[in-house]
PDB file of N, CA, C and O in Angstrom:
ATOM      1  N   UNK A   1       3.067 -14.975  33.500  1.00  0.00           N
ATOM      2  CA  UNK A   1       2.934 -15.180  32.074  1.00  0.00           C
ATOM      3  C   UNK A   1       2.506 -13.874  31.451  1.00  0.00           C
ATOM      4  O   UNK A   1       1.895 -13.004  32.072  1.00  0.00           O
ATOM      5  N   UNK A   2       2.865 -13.791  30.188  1.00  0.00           N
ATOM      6  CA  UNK A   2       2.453 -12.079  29.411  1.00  0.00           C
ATOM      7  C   UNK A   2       2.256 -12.991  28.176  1.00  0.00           C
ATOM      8  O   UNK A   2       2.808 -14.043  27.853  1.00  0.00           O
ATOM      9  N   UNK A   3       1.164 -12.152  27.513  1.00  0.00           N
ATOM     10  CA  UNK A   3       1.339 -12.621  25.959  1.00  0.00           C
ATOM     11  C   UNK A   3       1.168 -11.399  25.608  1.00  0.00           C
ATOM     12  O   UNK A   3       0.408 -10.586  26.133  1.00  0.00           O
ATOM     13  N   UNK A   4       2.102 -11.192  24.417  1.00  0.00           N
ATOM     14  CA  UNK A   4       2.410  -9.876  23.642  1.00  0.00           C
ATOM     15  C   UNK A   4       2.090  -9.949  22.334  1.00  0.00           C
ATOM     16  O   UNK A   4       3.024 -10.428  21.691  1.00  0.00           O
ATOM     17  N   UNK A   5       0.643  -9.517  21.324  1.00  0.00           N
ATOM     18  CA  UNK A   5       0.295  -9.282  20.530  1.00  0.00           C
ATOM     19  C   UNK A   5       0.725  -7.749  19.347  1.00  0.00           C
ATOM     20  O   UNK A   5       0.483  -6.542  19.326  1.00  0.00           O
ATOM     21  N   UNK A   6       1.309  -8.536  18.691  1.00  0.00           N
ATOM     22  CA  UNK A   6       1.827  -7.534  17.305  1.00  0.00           C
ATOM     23  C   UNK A   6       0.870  -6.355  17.402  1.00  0.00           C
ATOM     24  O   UNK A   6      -0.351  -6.365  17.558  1.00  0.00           O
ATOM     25  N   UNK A   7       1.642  -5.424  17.283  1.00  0.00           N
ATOM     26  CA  UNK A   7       0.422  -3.920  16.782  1.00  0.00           C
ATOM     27  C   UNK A   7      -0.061  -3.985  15.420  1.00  0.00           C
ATOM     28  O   UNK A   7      -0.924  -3.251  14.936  1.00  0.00           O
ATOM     29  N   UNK A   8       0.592  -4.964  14.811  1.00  0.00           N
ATOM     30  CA  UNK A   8      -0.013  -5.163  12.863  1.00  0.00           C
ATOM     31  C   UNK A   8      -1.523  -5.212  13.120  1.00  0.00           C
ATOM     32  O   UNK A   8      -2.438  -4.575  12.599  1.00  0.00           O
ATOM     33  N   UNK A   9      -1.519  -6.186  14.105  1.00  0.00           N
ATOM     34  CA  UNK A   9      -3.454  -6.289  14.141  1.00  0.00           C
ATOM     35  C   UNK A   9      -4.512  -5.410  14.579  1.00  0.00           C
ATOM     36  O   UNK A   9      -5.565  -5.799  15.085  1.00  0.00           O
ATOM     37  N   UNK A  10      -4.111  -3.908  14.310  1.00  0.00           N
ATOM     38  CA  UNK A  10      -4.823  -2.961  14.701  1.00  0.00           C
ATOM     39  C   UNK A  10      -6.371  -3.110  14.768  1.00  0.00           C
ATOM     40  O   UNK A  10      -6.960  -3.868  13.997  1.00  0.00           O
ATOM     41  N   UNK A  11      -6.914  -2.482  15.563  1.00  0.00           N
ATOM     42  CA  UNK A  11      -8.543  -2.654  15.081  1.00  0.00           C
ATOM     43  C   UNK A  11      -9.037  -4.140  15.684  1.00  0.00           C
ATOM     44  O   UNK A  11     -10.158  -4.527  16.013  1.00  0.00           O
ATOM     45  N   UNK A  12      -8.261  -4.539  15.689  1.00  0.00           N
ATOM     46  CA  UNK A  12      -8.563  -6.273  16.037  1.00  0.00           C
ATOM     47  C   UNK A  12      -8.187  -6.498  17.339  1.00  0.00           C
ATOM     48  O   UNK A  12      -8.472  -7.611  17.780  1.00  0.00           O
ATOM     49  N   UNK A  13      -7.546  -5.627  18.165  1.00  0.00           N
ATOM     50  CA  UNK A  13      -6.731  -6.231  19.539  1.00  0.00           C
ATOM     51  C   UNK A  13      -7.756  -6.672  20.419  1.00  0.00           C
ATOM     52  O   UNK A  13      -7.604  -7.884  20.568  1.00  0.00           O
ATOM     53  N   UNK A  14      -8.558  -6.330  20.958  1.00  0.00           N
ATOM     54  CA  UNK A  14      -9.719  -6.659  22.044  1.00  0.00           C
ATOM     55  C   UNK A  14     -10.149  -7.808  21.135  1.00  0.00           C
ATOM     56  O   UNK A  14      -9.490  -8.835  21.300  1.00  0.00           O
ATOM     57  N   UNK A  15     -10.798  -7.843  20.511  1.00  0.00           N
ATOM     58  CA  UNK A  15     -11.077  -9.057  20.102  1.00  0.00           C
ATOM     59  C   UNK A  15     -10.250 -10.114  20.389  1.00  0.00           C
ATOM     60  O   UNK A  15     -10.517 -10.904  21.295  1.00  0.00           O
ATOM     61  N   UNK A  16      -9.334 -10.197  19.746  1.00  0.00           N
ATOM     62  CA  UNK A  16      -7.848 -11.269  20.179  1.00  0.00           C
ATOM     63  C   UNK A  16      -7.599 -11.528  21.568  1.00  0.00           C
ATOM     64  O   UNK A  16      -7.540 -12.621  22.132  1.00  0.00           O
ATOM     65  N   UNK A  17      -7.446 -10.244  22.096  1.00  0.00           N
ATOM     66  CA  UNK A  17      -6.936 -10.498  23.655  1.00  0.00           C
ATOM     67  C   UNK A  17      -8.311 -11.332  23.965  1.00  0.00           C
ATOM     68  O   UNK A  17      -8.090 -12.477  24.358  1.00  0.00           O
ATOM     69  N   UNK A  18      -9.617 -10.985  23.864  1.00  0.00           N
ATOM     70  CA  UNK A  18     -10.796 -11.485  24.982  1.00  0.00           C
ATOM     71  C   UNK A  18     -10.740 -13.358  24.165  1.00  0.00           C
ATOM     72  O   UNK A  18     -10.840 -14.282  24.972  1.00  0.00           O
ATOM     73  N   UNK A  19     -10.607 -13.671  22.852  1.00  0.00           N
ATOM     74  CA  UNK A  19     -10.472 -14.924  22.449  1.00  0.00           C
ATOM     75  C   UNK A  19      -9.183 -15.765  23.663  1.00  0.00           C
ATOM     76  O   UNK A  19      -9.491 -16.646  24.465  1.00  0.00           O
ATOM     77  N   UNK A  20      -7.647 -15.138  23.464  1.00  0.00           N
ATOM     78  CA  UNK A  20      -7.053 -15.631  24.498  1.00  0.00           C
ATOM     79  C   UNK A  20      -7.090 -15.824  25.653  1.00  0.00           C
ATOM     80  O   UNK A  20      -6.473 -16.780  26.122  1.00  0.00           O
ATOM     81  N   UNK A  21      -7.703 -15.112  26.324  1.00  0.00           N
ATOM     82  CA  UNK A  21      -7.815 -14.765  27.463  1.00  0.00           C
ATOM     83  C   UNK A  21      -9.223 -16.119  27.788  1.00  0.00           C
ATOM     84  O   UNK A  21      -8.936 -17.185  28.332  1.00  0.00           O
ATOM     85  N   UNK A  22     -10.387 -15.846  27.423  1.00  0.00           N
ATOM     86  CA  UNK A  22     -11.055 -17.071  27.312  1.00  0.00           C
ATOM     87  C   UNK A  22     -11.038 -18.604  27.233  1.00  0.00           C
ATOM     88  O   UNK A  22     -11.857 -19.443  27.609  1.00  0.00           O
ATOM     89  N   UNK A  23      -9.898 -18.702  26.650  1.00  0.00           N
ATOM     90  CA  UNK A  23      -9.521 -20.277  26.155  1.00  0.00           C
ATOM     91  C   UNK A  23      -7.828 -20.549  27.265  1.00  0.00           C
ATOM     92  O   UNK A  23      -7.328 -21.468  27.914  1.00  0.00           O
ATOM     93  N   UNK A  24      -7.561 -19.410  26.988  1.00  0.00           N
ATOM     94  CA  UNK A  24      -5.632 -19.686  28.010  1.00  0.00           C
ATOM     95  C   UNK A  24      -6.444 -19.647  29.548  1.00  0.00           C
ATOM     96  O   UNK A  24      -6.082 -20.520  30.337  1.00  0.00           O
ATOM     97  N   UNK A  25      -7.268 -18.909  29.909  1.00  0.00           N
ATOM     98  CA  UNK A  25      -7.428 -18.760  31.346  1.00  0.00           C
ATOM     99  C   UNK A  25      -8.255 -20.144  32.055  1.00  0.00           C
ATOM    100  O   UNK A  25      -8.322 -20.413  33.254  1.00  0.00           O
ATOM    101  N   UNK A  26      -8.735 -20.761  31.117  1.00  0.00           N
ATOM    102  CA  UNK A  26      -9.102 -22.099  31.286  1.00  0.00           C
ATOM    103  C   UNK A  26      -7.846 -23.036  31.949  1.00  0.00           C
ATOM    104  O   UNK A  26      -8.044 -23.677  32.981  1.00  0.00           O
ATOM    105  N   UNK A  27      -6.512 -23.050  31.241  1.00  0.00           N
ATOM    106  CA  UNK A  27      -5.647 -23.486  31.656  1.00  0.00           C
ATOM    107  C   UNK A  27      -4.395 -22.989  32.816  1.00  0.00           C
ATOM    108  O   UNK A  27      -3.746 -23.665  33.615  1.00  0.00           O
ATOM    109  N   UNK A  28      -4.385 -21.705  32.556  1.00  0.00           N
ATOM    110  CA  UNK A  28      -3.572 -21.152  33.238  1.00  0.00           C
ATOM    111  C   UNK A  28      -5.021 -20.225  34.758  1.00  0.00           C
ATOM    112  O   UNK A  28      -5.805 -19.414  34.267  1.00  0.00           O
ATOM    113  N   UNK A  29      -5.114 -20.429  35.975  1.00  0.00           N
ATOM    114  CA  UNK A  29      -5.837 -20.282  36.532  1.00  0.00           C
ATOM    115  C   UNK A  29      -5.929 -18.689  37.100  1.00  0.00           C
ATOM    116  O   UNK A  29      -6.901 -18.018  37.443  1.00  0.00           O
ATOM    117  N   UNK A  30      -4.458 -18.380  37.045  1.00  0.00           N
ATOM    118  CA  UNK A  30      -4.066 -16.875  37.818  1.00  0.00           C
ATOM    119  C   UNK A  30      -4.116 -15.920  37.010  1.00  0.00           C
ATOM    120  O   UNK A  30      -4.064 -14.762  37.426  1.00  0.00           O
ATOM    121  N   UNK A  31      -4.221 -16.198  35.747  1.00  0.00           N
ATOM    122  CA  UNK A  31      -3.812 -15.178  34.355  1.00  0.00           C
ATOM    123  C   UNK A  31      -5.165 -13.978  34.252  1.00  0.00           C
ATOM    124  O   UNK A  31      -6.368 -14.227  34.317  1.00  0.00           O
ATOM    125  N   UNK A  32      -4.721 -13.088  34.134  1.00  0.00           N
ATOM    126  CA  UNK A  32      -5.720 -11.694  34.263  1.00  0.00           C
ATOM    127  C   UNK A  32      -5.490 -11.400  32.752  1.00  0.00           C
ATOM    128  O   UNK A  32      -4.559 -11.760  32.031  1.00  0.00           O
ATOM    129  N   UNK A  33      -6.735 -10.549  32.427  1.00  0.00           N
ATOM    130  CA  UNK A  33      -6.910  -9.840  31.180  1.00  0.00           C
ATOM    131  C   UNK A  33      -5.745  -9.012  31.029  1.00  0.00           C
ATOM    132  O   UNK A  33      -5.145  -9.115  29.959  1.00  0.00           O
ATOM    133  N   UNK A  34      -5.356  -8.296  31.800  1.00  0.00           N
ATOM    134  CA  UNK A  34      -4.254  -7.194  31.660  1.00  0.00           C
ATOM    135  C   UNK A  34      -3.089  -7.868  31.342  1.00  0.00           C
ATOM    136  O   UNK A  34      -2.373  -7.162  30.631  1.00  0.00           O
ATOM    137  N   UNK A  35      -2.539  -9.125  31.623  1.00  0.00           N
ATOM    138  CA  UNK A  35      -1.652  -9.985  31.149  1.00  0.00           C
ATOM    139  C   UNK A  35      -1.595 -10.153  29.616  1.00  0.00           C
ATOM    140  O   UNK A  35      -0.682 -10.618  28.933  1.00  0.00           O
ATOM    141  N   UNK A  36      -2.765  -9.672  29.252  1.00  0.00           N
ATOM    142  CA  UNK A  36      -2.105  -9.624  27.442  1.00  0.00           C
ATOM    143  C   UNK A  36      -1.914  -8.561  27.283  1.00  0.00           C
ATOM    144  O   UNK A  36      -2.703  -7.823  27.874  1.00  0.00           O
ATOM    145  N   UNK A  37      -0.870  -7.906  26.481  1.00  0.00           N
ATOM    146  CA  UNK A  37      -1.119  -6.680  25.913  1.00  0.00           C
ATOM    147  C   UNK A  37      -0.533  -6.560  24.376  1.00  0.00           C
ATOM    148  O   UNK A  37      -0.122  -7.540  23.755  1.00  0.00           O
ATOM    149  N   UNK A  38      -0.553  -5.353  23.904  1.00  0.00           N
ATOM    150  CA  UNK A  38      -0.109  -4.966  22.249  1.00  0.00           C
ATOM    151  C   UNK A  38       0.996  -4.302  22.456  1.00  0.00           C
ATOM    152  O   UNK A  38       1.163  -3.376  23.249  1.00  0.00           O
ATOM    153  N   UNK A  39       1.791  -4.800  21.705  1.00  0.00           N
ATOM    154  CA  UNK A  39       3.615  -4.700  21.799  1.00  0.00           C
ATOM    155  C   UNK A  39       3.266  -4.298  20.444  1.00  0.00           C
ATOM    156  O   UNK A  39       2.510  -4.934  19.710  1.00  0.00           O
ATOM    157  N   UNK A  40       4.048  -2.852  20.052  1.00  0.00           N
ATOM    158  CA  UNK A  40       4.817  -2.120  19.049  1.00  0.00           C
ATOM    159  C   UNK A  40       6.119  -2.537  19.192  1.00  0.00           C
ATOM    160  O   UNK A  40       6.846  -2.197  20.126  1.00  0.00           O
ATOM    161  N   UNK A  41       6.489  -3.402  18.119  1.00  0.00           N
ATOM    162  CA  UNK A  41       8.324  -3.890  17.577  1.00  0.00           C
ATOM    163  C   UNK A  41       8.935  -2.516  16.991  1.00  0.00           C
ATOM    164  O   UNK A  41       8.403  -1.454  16.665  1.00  0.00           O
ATOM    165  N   UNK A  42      10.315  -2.986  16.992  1.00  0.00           N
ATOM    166  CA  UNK A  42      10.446  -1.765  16.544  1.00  0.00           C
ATOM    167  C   UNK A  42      10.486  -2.247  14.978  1.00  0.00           C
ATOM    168  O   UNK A  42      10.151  -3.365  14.586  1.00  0.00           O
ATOM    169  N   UNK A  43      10.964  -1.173  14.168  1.00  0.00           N
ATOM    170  CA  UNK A  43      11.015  -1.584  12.563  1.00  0.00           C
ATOM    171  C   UNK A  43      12.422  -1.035  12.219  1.00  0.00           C
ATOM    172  O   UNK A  43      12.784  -0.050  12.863  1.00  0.00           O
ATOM    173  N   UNK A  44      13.277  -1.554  11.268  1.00  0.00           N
ATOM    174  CA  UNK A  44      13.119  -2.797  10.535  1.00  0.00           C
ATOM    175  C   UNK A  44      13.270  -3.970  11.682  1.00  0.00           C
ATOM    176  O   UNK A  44      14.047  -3.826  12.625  1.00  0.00           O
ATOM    177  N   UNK A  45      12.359  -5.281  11.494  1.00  0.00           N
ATOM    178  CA  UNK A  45      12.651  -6.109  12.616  1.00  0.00           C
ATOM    179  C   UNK A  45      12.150  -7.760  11.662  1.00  0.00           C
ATOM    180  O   UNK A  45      11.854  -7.838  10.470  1.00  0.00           O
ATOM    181  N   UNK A  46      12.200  -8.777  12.581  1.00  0.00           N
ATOM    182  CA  UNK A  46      12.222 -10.148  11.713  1.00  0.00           C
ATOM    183  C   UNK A  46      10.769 -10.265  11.924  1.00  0.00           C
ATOM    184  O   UNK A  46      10.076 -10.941  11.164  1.00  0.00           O
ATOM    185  N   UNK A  47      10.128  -9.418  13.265  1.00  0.00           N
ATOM    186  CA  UNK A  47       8.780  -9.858  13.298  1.00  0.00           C
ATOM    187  C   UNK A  47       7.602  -9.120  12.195  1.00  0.00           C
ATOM    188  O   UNK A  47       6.531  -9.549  11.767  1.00  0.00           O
ATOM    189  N   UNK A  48       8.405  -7.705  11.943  1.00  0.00           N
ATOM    190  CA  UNK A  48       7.713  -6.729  11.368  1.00  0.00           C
ATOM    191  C   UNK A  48       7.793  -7.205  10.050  1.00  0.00           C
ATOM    192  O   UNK A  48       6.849  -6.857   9.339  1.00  0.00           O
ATOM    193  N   UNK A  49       8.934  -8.130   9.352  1.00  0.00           N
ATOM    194  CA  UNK A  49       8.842  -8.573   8.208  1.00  0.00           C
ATOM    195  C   UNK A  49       8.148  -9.934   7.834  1.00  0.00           C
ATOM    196  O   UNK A  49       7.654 -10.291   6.764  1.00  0.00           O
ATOM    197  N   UNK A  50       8.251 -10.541   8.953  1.00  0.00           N
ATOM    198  CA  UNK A  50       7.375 -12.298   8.539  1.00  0.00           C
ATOM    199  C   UNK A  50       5.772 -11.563   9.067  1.00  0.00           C
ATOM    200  O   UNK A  50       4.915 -12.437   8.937  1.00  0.00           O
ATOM    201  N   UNK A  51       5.279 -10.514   9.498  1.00  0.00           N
ATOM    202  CA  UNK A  51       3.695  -9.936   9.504  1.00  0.00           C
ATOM    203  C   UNK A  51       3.219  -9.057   8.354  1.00  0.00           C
ATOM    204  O   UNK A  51       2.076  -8.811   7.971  1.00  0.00           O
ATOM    205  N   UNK A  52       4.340  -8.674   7.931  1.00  0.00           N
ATOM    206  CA  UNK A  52       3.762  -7.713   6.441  1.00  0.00           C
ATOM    207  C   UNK A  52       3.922  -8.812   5.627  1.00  0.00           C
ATOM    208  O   UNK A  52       2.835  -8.968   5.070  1.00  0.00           O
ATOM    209  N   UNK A  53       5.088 -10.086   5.073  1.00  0.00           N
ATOM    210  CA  UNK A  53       4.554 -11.411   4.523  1.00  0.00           C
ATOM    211  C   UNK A  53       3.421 -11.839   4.695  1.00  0.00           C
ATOM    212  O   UNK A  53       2.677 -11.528   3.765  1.00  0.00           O
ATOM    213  N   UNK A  54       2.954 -12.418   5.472  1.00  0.00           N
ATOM    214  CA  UNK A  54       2.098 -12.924   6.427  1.00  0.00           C
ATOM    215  C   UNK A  54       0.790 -11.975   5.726  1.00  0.00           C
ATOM    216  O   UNK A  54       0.078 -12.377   4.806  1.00  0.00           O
ATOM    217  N   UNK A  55       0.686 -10.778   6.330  1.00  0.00           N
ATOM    218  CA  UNK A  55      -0.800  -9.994   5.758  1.00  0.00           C
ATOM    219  C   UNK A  55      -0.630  -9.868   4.512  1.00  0.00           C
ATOM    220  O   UNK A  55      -1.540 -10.462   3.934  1.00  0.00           O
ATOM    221  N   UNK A  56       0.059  -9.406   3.824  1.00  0.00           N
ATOM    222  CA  UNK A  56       0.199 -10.046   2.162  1.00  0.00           C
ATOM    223  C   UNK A  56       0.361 -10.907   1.153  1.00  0.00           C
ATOM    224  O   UNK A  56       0.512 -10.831  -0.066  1.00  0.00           O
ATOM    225  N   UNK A  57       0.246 -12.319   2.517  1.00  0.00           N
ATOM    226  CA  UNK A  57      -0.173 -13.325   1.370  1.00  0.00           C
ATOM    227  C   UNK A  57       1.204 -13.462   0.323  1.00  0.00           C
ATOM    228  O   UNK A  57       1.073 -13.938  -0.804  1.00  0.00           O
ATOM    229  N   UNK A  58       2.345 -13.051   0.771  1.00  0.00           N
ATOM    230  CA  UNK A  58       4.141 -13.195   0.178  1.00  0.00           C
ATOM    231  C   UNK A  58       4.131 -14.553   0.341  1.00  0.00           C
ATOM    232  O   UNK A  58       3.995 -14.713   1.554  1.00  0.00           O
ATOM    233  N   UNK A  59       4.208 -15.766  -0.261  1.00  0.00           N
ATOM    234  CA  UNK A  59       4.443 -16.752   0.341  1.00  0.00           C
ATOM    235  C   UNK A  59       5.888 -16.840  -0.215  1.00  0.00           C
ATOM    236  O   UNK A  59       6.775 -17.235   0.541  1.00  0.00           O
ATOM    237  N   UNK A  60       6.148 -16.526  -1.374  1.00  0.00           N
ATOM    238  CA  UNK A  60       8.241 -16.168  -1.475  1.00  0.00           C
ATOM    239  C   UNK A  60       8.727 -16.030  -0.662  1.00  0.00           C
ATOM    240  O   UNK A  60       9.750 -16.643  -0.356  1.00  0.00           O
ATOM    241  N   UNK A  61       7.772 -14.528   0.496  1.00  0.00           N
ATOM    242  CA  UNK A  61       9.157 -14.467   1.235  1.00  0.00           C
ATOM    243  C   UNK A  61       9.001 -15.182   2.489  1.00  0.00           C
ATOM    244  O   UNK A  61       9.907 -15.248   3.320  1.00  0.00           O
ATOM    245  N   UNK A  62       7.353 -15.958   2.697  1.00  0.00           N
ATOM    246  CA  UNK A  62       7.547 -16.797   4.086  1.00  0.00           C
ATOM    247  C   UNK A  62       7.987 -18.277   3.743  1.00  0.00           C
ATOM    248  O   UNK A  62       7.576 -19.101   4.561  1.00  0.00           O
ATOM    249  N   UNK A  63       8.636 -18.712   2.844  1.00  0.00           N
ATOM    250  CA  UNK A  63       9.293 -19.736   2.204  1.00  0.00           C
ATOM    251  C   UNK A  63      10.280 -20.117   3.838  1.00  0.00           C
ATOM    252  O   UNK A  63      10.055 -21.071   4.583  1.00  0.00           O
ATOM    253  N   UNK A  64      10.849 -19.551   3.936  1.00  0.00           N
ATOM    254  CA  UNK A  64      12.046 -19.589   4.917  1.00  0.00           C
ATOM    255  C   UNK A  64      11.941 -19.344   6.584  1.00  0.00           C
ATOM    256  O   UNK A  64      12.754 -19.093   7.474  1.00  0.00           O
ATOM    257  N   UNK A  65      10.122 -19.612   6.488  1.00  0.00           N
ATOM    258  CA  UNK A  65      10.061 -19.823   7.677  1.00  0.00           C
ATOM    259  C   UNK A  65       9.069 -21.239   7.775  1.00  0.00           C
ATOM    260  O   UNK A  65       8.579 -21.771   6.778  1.00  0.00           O
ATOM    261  N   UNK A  66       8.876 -21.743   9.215  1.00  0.00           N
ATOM    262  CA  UNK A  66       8.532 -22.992   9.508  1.00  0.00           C
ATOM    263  C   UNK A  66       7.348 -22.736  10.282  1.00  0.00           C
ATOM    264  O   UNK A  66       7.083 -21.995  11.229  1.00  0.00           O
ATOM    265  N   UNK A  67       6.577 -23.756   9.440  1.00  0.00           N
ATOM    266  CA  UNK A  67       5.024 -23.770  10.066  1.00  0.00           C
ATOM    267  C   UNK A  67       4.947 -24.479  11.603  1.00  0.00           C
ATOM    268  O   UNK A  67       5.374 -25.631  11.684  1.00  0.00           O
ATOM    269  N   UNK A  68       4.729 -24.212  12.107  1.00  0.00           N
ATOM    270  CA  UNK A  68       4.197 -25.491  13.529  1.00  0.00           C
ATOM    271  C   UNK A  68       2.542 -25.432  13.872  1.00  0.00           C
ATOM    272  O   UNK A  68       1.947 -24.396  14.168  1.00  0.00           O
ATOM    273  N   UNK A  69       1.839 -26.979  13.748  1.00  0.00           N
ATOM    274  CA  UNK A  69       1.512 -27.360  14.025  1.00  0.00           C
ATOM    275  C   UNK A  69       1.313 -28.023  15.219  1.00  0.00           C
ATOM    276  O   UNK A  69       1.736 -29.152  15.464  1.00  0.00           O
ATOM    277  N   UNK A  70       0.459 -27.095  16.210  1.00  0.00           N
ATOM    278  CA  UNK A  70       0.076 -27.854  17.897  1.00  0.00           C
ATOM    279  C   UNK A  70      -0.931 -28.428  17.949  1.00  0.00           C
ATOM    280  O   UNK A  70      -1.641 -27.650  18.587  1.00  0.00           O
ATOM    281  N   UNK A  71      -1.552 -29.330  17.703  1.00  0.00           N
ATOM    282  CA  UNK A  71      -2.520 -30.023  19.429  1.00  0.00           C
ATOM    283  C   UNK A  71      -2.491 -29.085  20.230  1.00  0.00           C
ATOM    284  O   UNK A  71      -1.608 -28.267  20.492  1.00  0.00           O
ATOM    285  N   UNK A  72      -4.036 -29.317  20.814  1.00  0.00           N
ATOM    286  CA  UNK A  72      -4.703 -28.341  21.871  1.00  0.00           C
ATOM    287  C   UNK A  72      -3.706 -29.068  23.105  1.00  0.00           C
ATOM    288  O   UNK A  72      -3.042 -28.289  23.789  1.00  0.00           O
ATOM    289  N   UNK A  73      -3.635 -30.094  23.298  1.00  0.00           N
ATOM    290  CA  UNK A  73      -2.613 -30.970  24.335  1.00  0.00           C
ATOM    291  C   UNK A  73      -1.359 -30.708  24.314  1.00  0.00           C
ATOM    292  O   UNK A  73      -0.845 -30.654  25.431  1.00  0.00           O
ATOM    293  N   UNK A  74      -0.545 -30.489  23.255  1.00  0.00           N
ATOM    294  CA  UNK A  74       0.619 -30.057  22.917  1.00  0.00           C
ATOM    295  C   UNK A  74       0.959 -28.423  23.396  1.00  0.00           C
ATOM    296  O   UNK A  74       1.781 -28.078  24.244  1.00  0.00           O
ATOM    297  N   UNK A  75       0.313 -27.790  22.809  1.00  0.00           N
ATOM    298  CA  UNK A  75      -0.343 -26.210  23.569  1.00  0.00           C
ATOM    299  C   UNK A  75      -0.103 -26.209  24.906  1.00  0.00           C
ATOM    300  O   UNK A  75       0.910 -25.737  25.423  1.00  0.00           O
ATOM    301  N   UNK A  76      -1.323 -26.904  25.682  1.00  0.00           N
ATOM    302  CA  UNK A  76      -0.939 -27.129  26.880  1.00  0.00           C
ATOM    303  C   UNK A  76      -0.056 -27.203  27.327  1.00  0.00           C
ATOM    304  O   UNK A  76       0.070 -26.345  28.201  1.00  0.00           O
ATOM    305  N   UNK A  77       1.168 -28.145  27.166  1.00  0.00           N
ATOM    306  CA  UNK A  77       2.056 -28.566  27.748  1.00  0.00           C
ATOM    307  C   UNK A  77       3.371 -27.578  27.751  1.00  0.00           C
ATOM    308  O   UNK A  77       4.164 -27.478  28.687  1.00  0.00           O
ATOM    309  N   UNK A  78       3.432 -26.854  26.474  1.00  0.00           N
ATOM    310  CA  UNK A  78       4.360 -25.711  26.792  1.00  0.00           C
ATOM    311  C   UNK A  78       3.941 -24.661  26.978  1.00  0.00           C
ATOM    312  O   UNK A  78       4.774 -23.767  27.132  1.00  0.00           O
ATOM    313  N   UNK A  79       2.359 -24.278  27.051  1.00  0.00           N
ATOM    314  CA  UNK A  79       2.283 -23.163  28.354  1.00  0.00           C
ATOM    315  C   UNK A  79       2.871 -23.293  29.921  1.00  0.00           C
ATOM    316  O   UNK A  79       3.662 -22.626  30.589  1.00  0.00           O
ATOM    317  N   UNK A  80       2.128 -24.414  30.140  1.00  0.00           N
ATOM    318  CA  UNK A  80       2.628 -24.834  31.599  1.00  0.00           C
ATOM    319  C   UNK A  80       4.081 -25.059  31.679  1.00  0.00           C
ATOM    320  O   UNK A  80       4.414 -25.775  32.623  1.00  0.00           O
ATOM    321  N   UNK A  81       5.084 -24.599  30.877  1.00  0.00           N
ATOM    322  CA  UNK A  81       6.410 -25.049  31.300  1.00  0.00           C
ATOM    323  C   UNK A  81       6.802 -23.981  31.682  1.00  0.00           C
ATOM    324  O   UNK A  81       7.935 -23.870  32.149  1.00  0.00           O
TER     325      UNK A  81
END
């Protein structure tokens, strides 16, 4: 498993990673800290544009995307897949 955190959240990454890493390693038993890391997208990209929406509070332009809503149980279940 890898989880790959946006570089938008500069300044913030350790924080994030040690929150995930805390709560996912509960479930997933083998998962190491080094398993997360900070992925630079490239730009122009769909992720680089729904995160500059996203940190600016655009809700125009996140109109056209879809919220999801998980359960901590739900979560679960498609990590483990």
């Amino acid at each position: 498993m890898n989880f790959q955190i946006c570089n938008d959240f500069d300044g913030h990454f350790h924080e994030i990673k040690d929150m995930i890493f805390k709560h996912i390693s509960k479930i997933i038993y083998d998962m190491k800290p080094e398993d997360i890391v900070q992925t630079k997208f490239q730009k122009p990209s769909l992720i680089d544009d729904s995160g500059k929406a996203f940190r600016n509070n655009e809700k125009d332009k996140m109109k056209n995307y879809n919220f999801v809503k998980l359960n901590l149980e739900e979560l679960i279940k498609i990590i483990k897949k």
